[in-house]
Backbone and ligand atoms as CSV (ligand in chain L), in Angstrom:
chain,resi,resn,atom,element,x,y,z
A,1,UNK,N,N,-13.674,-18.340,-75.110
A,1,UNK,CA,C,-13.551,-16.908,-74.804
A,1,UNK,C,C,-13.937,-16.099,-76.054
A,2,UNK,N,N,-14.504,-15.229,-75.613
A,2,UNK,CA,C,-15.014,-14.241,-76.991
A,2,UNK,C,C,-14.047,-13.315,-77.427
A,3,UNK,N,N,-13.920,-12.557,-78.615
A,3,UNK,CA,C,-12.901,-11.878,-78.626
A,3,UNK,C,C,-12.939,-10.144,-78.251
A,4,UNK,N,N,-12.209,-9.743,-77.388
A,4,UNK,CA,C,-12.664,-8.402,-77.140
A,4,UNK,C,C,-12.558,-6.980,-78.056
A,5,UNK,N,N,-12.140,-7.864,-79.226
A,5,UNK,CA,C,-12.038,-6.501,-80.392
A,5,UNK,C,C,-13.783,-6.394,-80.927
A,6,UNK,N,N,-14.739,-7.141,-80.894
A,6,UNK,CA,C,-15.461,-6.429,-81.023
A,6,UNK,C,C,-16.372,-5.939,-79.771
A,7,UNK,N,N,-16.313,-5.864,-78.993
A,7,UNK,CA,C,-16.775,-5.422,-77.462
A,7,UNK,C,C,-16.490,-4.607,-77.436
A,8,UNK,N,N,-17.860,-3.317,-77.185
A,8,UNK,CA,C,-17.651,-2.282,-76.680
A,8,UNK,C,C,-17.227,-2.023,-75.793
A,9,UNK,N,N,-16.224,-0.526,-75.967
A,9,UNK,CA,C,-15.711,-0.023,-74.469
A,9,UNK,C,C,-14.489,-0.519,-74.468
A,10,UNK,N,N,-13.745,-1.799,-75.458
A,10,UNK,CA,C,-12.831,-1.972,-75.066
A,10,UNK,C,C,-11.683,-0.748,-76.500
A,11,UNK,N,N,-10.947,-0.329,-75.696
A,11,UNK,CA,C,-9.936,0.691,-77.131
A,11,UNK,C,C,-9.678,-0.062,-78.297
A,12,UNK,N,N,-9.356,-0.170,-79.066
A,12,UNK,CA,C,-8.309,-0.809,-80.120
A,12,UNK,C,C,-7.134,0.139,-80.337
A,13,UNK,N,N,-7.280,1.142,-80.372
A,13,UNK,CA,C,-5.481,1.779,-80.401
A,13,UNK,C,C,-5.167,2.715,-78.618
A,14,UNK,N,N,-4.008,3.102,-78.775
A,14,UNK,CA,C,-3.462,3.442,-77.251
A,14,UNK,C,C,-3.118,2.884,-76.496
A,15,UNK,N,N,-2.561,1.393,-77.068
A,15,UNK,CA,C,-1.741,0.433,-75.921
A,15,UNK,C,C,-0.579,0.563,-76.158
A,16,UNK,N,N,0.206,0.424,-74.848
A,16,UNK,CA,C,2.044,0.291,-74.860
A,16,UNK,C,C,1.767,-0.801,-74.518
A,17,UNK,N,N,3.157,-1.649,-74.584
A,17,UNK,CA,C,3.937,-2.776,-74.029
A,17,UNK,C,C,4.353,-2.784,-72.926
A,18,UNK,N,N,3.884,-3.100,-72.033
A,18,UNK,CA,C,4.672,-2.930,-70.466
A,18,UNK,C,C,5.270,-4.357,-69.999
A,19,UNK,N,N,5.487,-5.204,-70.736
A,19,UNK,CA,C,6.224,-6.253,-70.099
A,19,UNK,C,C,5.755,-7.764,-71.587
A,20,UNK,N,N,6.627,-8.683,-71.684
A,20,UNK,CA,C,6.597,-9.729,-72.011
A,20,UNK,C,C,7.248,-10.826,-71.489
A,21,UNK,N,N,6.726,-12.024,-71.843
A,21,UNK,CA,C,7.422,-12.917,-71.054
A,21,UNK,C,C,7.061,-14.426,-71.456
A,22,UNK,N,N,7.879,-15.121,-71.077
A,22,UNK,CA,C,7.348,-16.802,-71.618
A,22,UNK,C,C,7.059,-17.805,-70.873
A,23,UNK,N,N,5.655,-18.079,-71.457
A,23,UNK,CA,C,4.779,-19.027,-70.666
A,23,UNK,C,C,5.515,-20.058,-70.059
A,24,UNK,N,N,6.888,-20.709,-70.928
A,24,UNK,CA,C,7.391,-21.760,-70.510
A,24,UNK,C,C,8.716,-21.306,-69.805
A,25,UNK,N,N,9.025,-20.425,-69.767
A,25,UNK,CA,C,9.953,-20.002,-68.884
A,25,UNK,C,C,10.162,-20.821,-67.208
A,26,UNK,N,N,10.902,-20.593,-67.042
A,26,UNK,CA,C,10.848,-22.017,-65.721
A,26,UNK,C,C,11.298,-23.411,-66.014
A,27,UNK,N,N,11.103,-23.728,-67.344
A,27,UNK,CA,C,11.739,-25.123,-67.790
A,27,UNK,C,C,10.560,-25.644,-67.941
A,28,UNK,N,N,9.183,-25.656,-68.388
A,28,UNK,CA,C,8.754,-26.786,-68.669
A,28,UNK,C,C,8.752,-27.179,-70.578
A,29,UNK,N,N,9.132,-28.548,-70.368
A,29,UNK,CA,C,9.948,-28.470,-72.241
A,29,UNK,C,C,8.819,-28.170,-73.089
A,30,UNK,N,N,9.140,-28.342,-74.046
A,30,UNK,CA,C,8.218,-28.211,-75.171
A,30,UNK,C,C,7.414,-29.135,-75.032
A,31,UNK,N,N,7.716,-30.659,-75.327
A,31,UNK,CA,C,6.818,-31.468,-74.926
A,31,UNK,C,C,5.078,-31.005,-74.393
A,32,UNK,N,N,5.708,-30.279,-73.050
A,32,UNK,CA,C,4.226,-29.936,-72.535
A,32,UNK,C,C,2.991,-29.023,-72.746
A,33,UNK,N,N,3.948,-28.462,-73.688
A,33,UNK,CA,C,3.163,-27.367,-75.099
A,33,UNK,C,C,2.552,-26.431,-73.921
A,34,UNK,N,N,3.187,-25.770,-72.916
A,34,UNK,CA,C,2.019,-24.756,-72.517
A,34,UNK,C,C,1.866,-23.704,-73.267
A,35,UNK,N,N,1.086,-23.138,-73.050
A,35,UNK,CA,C,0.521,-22.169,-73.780
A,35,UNK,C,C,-0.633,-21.459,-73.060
A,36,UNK,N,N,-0.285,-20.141,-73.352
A,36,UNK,CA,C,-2.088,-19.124,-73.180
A,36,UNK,C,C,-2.688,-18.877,-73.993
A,37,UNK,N,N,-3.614,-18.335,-73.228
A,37,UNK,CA,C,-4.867,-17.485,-74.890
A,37,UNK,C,C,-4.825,-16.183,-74.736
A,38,UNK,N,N,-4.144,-15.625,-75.593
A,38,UNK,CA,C,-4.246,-14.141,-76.616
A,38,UNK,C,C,-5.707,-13.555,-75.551
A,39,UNK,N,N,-5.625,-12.490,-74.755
A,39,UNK,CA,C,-6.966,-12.118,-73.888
A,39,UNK,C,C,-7.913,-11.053,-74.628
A,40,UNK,N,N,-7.057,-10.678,-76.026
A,40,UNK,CA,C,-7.832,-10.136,-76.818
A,40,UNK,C,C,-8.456,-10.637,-77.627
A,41,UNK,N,N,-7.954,-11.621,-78.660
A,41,UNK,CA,C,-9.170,-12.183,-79.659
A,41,UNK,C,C,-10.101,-13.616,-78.814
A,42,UNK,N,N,-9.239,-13.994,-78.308
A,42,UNK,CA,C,-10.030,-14.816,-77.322
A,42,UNK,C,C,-9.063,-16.503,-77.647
A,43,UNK,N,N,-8.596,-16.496,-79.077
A,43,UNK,CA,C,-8.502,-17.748,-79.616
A,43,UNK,C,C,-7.004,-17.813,-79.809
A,44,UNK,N,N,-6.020,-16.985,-80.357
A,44,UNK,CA,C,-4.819,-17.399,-80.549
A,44,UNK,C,C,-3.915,-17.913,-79.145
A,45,UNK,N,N,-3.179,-19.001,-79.517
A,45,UNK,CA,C,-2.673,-20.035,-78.398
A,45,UNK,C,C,-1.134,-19.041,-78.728
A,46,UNK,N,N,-0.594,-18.742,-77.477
A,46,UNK,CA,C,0.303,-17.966,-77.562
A,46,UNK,C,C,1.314,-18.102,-76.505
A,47,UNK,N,N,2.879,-18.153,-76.911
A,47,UNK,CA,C,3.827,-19.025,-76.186
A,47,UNK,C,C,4.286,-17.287,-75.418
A,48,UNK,N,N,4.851,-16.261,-76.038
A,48,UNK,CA,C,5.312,-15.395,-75.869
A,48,UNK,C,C,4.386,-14.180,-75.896
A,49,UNK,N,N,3.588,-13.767,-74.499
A,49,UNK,CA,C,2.779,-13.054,-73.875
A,49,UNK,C,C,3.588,-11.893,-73.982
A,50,UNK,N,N,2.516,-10.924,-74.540
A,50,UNK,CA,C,2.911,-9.008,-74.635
A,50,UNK,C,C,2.380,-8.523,-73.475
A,51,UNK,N,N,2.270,-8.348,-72.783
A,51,UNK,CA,C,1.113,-7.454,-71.710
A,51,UNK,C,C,1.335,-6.313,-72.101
A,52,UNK,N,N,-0.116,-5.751,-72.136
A,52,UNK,CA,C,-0.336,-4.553,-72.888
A,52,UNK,C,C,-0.900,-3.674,-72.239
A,53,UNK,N,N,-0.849,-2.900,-71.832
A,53,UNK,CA,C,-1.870,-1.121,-70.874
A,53,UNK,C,C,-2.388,-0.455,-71.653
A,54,UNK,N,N,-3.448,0.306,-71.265
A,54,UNK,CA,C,-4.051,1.235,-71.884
A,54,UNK,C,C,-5.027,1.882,-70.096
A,55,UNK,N,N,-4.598,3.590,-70.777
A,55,UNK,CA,C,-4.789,4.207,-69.886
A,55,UNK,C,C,-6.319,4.164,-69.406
A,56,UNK,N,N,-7.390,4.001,-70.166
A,56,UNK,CA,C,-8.358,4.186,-69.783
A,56,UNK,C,C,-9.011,2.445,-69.630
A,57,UNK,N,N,-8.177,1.389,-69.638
A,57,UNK,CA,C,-9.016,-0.017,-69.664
A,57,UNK,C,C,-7.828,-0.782,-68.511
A,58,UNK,N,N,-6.748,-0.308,-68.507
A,58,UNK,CA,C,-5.834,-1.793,-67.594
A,58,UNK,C,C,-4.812,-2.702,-68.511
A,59,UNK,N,N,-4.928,-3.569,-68.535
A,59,UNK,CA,C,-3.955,-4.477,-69.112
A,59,UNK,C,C,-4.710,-5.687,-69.712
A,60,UNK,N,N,-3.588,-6.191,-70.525
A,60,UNK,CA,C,-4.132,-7.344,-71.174
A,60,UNK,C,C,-3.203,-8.258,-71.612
A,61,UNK,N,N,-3.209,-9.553,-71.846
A,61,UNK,CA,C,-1.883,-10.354,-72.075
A,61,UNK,C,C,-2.519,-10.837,-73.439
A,62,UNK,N,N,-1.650,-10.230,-74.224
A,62,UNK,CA,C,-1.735,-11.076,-75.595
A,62,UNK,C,C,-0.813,-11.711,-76.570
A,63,UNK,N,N,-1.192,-12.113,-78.036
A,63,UNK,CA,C,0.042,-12.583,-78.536
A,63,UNK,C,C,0.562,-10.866,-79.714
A,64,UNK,N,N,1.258,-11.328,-80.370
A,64,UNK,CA,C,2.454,-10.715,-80.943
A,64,UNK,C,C,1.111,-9.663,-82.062
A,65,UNK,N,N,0.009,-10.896,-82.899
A,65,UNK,CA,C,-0.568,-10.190,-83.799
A,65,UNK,C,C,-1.475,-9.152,-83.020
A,66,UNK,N,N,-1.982,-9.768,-81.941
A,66,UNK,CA,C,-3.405,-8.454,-81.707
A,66,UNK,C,C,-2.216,-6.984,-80.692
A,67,UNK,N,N,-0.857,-7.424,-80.324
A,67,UNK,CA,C,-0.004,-6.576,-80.075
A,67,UNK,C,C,0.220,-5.524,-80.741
A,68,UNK,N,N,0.785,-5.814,-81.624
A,68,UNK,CA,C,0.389,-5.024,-82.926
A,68,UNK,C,C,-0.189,-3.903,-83.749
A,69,UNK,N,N,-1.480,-4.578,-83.135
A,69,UNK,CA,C,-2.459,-3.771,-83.698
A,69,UNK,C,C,-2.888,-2.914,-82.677
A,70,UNK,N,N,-2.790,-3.193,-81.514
A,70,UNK,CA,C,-3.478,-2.515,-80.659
A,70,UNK,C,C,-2.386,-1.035,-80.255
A,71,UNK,N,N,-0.905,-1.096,-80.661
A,71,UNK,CA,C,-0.153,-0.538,-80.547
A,71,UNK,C,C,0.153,0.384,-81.814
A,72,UNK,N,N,-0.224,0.091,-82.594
A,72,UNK,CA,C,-0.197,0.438,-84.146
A,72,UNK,C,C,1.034,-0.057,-84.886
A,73,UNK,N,N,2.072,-0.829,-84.111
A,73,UNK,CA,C,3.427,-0.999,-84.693
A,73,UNK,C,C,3.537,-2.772,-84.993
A,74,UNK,N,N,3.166,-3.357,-85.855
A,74,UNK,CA,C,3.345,-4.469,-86.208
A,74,UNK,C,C,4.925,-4.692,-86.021
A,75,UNK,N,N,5.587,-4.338,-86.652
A,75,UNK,CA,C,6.621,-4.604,-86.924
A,75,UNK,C,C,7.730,-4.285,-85.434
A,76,UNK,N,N,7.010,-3.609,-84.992
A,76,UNK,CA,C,7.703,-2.965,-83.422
A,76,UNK,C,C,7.382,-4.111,-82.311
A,77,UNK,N,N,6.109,-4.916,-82.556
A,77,UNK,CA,C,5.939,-5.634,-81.384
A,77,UNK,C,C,6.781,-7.083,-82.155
A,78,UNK,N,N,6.684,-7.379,-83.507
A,78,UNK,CA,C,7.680,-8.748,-83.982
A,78,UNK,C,C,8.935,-7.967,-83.228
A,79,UNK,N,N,9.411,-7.260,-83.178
A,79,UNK,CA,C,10.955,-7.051,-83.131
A,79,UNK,C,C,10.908,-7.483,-81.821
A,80,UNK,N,N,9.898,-6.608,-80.624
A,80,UNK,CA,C,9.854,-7.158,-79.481
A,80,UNK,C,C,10.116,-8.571,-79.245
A,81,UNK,N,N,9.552,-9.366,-79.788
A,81,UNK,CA,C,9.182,-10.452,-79.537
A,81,UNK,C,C,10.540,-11.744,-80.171
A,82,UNK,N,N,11.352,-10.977,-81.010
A,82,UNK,CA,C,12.307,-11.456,-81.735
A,82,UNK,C,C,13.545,-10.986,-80.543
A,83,UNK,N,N,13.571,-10.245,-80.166
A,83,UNK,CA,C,14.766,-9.664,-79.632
A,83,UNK,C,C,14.593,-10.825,-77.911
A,84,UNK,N,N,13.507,-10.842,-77.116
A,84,UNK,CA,C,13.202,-11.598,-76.484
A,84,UNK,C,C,13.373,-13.021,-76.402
A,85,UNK,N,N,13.027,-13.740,-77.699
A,85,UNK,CA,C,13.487,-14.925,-77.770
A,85,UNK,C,C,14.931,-15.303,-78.115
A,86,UNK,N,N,15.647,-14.227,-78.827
A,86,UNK,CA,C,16.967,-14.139,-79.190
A,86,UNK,C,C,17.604,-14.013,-77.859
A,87,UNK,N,N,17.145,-13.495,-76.576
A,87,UNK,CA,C,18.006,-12.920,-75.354
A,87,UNK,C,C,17.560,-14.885,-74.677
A,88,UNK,N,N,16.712,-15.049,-74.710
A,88,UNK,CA,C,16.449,-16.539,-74.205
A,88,UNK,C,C,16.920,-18.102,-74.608
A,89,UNK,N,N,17.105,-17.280,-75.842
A,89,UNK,CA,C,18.236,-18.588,-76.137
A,89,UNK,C,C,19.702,-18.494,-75.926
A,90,UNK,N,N,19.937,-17.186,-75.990
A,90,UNK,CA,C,21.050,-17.382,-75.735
A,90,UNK,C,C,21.502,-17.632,-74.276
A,91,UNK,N,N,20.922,-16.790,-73.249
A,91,UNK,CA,C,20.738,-17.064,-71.637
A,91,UNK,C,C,20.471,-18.459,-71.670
A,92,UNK,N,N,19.874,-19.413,-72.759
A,92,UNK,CA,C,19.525,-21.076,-72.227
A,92,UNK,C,C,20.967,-21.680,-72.532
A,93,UNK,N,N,21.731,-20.940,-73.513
A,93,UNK,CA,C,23.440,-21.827,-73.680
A,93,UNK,C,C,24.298,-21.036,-73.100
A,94,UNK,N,N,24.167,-19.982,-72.227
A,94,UNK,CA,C,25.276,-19.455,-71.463
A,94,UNK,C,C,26.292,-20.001,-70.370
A,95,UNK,N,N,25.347,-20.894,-70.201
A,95,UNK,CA,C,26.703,-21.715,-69.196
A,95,UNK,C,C,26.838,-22.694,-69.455
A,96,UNK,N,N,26.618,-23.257,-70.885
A,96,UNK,CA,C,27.630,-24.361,-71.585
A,96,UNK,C,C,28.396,-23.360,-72.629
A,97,UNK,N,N,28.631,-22.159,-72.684
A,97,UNK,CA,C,30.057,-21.854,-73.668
A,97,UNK,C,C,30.982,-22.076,-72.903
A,98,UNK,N,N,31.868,-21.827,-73.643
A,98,UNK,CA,C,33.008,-22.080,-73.648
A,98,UNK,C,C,33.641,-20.817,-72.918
A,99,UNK,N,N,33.997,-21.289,-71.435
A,99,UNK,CA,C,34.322,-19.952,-70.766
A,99,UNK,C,C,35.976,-20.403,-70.417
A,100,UNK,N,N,36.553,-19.123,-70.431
A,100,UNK,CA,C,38.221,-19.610,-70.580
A,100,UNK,C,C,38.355,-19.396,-69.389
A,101,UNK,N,N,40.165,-19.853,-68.679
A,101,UNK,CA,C,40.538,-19.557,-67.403
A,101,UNK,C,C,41.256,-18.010,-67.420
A,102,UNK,N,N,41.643,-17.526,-66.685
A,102,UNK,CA,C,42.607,-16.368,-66.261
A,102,UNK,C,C,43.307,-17.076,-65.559
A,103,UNK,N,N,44.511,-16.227,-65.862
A,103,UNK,CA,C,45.695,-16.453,-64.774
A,103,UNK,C,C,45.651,-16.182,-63.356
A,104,UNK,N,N,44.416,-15.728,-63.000
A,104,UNK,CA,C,44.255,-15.595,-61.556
A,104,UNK,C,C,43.020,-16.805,-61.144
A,105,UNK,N,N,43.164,-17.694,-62.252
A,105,UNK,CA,C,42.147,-19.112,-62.061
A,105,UNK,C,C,40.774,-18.619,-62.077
A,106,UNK,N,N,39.922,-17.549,-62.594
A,106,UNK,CA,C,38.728,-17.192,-62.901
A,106,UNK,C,C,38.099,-17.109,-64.270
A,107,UNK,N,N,37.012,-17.553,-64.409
A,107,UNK,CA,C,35.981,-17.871,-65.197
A,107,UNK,C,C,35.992,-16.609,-66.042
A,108,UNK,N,N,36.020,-16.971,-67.278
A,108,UNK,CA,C,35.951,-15.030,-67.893
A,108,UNK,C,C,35.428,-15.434,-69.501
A,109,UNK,N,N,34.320,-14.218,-69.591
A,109,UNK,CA,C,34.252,-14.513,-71.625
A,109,UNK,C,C,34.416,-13.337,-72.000
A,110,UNK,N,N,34.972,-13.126,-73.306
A,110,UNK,CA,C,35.199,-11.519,-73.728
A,110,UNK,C,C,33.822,-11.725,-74.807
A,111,UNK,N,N,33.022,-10.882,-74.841
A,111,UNK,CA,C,31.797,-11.241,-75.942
A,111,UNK,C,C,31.627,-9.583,-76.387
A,112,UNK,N,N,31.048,-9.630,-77.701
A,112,UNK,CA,C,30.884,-7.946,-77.571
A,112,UNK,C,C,31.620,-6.960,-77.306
A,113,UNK,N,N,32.654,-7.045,-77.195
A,113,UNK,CA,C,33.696,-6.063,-76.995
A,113,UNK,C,C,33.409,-5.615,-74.950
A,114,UNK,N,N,33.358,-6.895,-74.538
A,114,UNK,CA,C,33.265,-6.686,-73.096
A,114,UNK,C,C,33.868,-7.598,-72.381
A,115,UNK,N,N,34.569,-7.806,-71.315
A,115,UNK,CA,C,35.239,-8.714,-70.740
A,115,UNK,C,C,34.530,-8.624,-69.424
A,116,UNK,N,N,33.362,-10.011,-69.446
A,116,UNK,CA,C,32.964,-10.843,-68.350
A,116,UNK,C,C,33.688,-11.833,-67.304
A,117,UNK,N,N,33.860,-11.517,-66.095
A,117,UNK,CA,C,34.262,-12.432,-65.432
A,117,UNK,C,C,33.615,-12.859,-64.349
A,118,UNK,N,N,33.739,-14.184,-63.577
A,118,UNK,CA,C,32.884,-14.522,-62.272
A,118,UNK,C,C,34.184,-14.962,-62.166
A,119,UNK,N,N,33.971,-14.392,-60.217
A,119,UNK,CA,C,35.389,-14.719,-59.214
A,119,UNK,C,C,34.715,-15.190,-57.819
A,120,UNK,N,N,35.824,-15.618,-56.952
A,120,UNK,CA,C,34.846,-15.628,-55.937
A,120,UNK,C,C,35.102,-14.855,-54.769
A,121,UNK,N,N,34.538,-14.095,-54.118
A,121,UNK,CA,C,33.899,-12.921,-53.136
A,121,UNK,C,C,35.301,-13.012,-52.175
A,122,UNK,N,N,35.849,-12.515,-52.143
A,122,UNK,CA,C,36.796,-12.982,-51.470
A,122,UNK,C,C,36.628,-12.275,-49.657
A,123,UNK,N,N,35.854,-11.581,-49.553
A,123,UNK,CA,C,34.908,-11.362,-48.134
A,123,UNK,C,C,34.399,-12.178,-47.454
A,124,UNK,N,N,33.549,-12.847,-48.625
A,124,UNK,CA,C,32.569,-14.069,-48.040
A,124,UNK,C,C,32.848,-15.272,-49.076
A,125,UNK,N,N,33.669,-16.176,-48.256
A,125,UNK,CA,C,34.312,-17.415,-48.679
A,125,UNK,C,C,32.763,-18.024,-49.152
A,126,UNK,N,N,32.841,-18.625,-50.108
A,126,UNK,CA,C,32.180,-19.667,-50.569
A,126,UNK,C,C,30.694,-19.016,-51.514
A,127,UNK,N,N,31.189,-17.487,-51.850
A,127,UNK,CA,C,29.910,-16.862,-52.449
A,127,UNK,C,C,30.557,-16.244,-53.832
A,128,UNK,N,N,30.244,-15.569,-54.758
A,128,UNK,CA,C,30.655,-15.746,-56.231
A,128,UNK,C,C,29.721,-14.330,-56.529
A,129,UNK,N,N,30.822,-13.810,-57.160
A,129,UNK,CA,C,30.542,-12.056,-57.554
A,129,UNK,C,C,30.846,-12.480,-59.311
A,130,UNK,N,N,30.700,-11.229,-60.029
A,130,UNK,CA,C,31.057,-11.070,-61.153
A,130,UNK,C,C,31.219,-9.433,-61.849
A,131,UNK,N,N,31.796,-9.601,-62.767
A,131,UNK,CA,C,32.260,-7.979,-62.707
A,131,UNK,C,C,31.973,-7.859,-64.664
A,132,UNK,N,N,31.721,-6.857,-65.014
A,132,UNK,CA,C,31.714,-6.523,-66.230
A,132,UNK,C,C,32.755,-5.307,-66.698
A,133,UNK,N,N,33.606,-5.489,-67.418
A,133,UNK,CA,C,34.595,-4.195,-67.921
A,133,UNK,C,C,35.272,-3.750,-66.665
A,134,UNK,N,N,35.393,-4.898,-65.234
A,134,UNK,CA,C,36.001,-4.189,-64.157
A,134,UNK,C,C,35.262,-4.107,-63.189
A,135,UNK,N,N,33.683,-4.032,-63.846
A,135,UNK,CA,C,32.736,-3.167,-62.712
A,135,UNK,C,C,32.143,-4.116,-61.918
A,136,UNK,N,N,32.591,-4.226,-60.221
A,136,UNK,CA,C,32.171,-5.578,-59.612
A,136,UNK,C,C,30.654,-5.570,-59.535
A,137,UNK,N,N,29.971,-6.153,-59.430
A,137,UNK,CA,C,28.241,-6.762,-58.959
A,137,UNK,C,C,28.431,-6.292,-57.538
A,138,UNK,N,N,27.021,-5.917,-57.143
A,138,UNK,CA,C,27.520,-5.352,-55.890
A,138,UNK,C,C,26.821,-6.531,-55.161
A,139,UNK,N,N,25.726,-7.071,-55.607
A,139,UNK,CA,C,25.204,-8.856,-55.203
A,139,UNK,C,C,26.491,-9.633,-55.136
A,140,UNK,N,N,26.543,-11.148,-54.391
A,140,UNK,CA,C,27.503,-12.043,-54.661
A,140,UNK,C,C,26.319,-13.400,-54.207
A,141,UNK,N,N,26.572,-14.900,-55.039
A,141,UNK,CA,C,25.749,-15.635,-55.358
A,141,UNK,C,C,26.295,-16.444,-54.778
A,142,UNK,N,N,25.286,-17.391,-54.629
A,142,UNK,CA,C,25.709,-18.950,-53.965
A,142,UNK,C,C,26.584,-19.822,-54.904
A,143,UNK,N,N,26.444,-19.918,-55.935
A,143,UNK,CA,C,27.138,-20.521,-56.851
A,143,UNK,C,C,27.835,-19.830,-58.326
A,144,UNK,N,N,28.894,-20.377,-58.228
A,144,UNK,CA,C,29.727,-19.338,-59.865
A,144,UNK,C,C,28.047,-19.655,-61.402
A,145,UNK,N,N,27.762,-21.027,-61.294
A,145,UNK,CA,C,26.782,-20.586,-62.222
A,145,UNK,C,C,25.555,-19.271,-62.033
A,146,UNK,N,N,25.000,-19.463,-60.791
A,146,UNK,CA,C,24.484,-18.097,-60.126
A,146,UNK,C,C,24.664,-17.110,-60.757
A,147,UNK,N,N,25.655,-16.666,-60.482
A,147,UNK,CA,C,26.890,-15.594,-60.601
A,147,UNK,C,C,26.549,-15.036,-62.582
A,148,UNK,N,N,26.868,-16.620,-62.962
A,148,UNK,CA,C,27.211,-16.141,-64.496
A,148,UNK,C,C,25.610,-15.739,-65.272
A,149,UNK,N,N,24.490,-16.512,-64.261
A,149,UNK,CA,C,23.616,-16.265,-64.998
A,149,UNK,C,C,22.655,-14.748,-64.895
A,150,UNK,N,N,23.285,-14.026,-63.361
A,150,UNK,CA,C,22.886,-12.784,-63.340
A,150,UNK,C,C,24.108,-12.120,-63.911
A,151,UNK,N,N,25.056,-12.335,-64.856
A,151,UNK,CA,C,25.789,-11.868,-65.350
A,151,UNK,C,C,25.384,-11.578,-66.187
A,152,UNK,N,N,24.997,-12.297,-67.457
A,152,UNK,CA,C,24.190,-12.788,-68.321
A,152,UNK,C,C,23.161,-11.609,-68.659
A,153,UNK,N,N,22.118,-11.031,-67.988
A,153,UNK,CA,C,21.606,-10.428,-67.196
A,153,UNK,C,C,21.688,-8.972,-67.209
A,154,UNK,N,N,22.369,-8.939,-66.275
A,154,UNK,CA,C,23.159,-7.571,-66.639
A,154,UNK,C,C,24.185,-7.430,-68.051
A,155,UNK,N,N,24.639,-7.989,-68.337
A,155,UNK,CA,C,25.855,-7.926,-69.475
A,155,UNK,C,C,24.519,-7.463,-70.609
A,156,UNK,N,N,23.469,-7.946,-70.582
A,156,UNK,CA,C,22.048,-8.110,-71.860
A,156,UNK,C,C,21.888,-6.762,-71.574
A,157,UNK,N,N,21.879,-6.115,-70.553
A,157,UNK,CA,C,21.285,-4.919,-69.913
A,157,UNK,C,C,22.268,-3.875,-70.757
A,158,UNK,N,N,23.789,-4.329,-70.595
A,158,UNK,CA,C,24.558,-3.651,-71.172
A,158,UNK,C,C,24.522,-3.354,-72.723
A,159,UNK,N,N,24.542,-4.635,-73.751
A,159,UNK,CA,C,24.634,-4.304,-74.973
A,159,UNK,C,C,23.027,-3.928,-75.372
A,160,UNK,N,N,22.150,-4.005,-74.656
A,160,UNK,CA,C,21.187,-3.075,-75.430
A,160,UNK,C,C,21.232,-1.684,-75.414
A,161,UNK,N,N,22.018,-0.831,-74.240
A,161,UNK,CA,C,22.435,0.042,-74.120
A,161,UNK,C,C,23.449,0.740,-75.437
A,162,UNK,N,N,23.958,-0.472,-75.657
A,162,UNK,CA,C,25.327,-0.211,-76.714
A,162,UNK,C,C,24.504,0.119,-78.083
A,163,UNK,N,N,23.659,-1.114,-78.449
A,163,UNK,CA,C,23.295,-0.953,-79.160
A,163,UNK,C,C,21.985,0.660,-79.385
A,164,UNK,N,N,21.133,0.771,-78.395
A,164,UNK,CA,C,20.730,1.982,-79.018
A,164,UNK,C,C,21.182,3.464,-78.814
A,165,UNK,N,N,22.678,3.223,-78.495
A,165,UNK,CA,C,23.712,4.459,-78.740
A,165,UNK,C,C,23.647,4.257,-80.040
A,166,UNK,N,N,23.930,3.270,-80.931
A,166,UNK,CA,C,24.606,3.521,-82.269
A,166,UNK,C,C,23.600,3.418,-83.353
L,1,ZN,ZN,ZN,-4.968,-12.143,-80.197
């Protein structure tokens, strides 16, 4: 593949970030090394895809460096890309912590100054809700892991909130 930074017609500045995501997402291990190619320079092998817009060209899936540049914020698309893999590892050990009981026999973690719990639906026997600070899910899941991992989820939804209050 050629690289499209020197091809006319294509921008080099005026891209946002409209989405990222990982190639191996889904579970396939490392082992199988997938990987894409960066759709801008043509050559960098890239695990953690930026997709990028620009108003007058469409989109483009690239890695972190031609992100970057095409955005003008080096340091804005690493953070992207840091904060992403930081939310993915931790979502990959969330349902091996260490989740305590309640006295009403439910699954609960206090993390962040938030108290997570998964219970089960008590409407619909055999389906699994979860509530954050109280606040029930208005979904309910087939299984309590289900449950914890759109918890997970939303709860992520929450402290980024927290965090760019402060
Ligand atoms: Zn590139």
């Amino acid at each position: 593949m050629t690289s499209l930074w020197n091809k006319p017609g294509v921008p080099h500045k005026g891209w946002r970030c409209v989405n990222i995501y990982d190639v191996r997402e889904g579970g396939s291990s490392a082992e199988e090394a997938v990987y894409a190619t960066c759709e801008m320079c043509g050559k960098t092998e890239i695990r953690f895809v930026h997709t990028m817009e620009h108003d007058e060209y469409g989109t483009l899936d690239v890695g972190c460096i031609c992100a970057g540049k095409m955005e003008e914020d080096y340091e804005g698309a690493q953070r992207r890309e840091a904060t992403f893999r930081n939310r993915a590892a931790r979502r990959a050990k969330w349902l091996s912590r260490k989740w305590r009981t309640s006295a009403k026999g439910n699954h609960y973690i206090n993390a962040e100054g938030h108290n997570l719990v998964v219970f089960p639906n008590k409407f619909q026997p055999g389906r699994w809700k979860f509530s954050i600070d109280g606040n029930f899910s208005s979904a309910s899941y087939d299984t309590p892991d289900e449950a914890k991992l759109a918890l997970f989820d939303a709860f992520w939804s929450v402290i980024e909130g927290d965090h760019r209050r402060h």
